[in-house]
C-alpha positions in Angstrom: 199.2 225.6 44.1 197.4 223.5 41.7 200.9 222.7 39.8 202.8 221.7 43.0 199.7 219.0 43.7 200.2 217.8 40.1 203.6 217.5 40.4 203.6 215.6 44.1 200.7 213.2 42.2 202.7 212.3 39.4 206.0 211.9 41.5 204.2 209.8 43.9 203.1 207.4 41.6 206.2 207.0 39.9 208.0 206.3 42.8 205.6 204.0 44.6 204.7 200.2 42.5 202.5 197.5 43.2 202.0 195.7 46.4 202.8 192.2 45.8 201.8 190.0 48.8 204.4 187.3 47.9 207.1 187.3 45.6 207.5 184.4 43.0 209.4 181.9 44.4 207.5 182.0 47.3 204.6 181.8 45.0 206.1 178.7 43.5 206.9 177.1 46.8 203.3 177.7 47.3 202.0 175.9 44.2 204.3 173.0 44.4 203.5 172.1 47.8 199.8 172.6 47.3 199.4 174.9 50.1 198.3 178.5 50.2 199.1 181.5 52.5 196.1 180.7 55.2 197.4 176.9 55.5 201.1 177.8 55.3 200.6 180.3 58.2 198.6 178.1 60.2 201.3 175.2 60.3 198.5 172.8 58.4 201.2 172.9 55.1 204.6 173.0 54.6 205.9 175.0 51.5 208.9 172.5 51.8 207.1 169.6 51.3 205.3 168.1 48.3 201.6 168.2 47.9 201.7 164.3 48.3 203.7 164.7 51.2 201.0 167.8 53.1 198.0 164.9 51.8 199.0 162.1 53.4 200.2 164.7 56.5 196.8 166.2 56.0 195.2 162.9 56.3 196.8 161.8 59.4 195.7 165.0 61.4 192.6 164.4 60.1 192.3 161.0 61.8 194.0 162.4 64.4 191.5 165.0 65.2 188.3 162.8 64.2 189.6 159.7 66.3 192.3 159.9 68.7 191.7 163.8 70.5 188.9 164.0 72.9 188.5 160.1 72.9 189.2 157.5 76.3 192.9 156.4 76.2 191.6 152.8 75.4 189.4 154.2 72.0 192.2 156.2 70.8 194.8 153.8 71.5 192.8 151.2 69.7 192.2 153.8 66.6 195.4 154.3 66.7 196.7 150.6 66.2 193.9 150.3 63.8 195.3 152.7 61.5 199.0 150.7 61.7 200.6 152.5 64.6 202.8 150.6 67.0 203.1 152.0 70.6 207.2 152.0 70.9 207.2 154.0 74.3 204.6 155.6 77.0 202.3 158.1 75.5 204.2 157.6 71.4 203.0 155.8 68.9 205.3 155.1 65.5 204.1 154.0 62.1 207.0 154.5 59.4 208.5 157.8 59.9 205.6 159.1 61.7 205.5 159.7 65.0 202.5 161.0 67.3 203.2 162.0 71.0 199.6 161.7 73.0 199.2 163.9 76.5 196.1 162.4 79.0 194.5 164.1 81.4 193.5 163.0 84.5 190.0 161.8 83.3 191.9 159.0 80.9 190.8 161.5 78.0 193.3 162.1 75.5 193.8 166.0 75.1 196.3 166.7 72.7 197.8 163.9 69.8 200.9 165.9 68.1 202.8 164.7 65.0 206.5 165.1 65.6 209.0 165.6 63.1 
């Protein structure tokens, strides 16, 4: 009895390896675009994107979520032209290549300020 546990111990752990979370490249992708698993599964980084690139994106949700959300439509739209945004259209805003799509509830609140790609 004891020999057959031995022997189902010894084959057990030869056959199974190490858990590896993420594989290297992955691991690469993660270190070049300064992001780690949390941020990369939360949609706050992008593993195909530099870390400059998720900074400056990092930035602009940040003044997105400090100044524009939860603000009357004539504070955000005024933070938003302060920070270099043009309004091209109803509800979008445009500075460069980024773009940021407002929704206003019926208060004149701003509820939701989304980057679009």
């Amino acid at each position: 009895m004891v020999k057959k546990l031995l022997i189902a111990v010894v084959l057990s752990s030869l056959v199974s390896g190490p858990a590896m979370a993420i594989n290297a490249s992955f691991r690469e992708q993660l270190i070049r675009s300064g992001c780690n698993q949390q941020t990369e599964m939360d949609g706050s980084c992008d593993v195909h994107k530099t870390k400059a690139e998720n900074q400056k994106s990092a930035e602009l949700n940040n003044f997105l979520r400090d100044s524009v959300r939860g603000q009357k439509v004539d504070a955000a739209y005024s933070a938003l032209e302060g920070y270099g945004f043009k309004n091209t259209q109803p509800l979008t805003w445009i500075k460069g290549k980024q773009k940021v799509i407002l929704k206003i509830d019926n208060a004149d609140v701003v509820t939701s300020a989304t980057v679009a790609h």
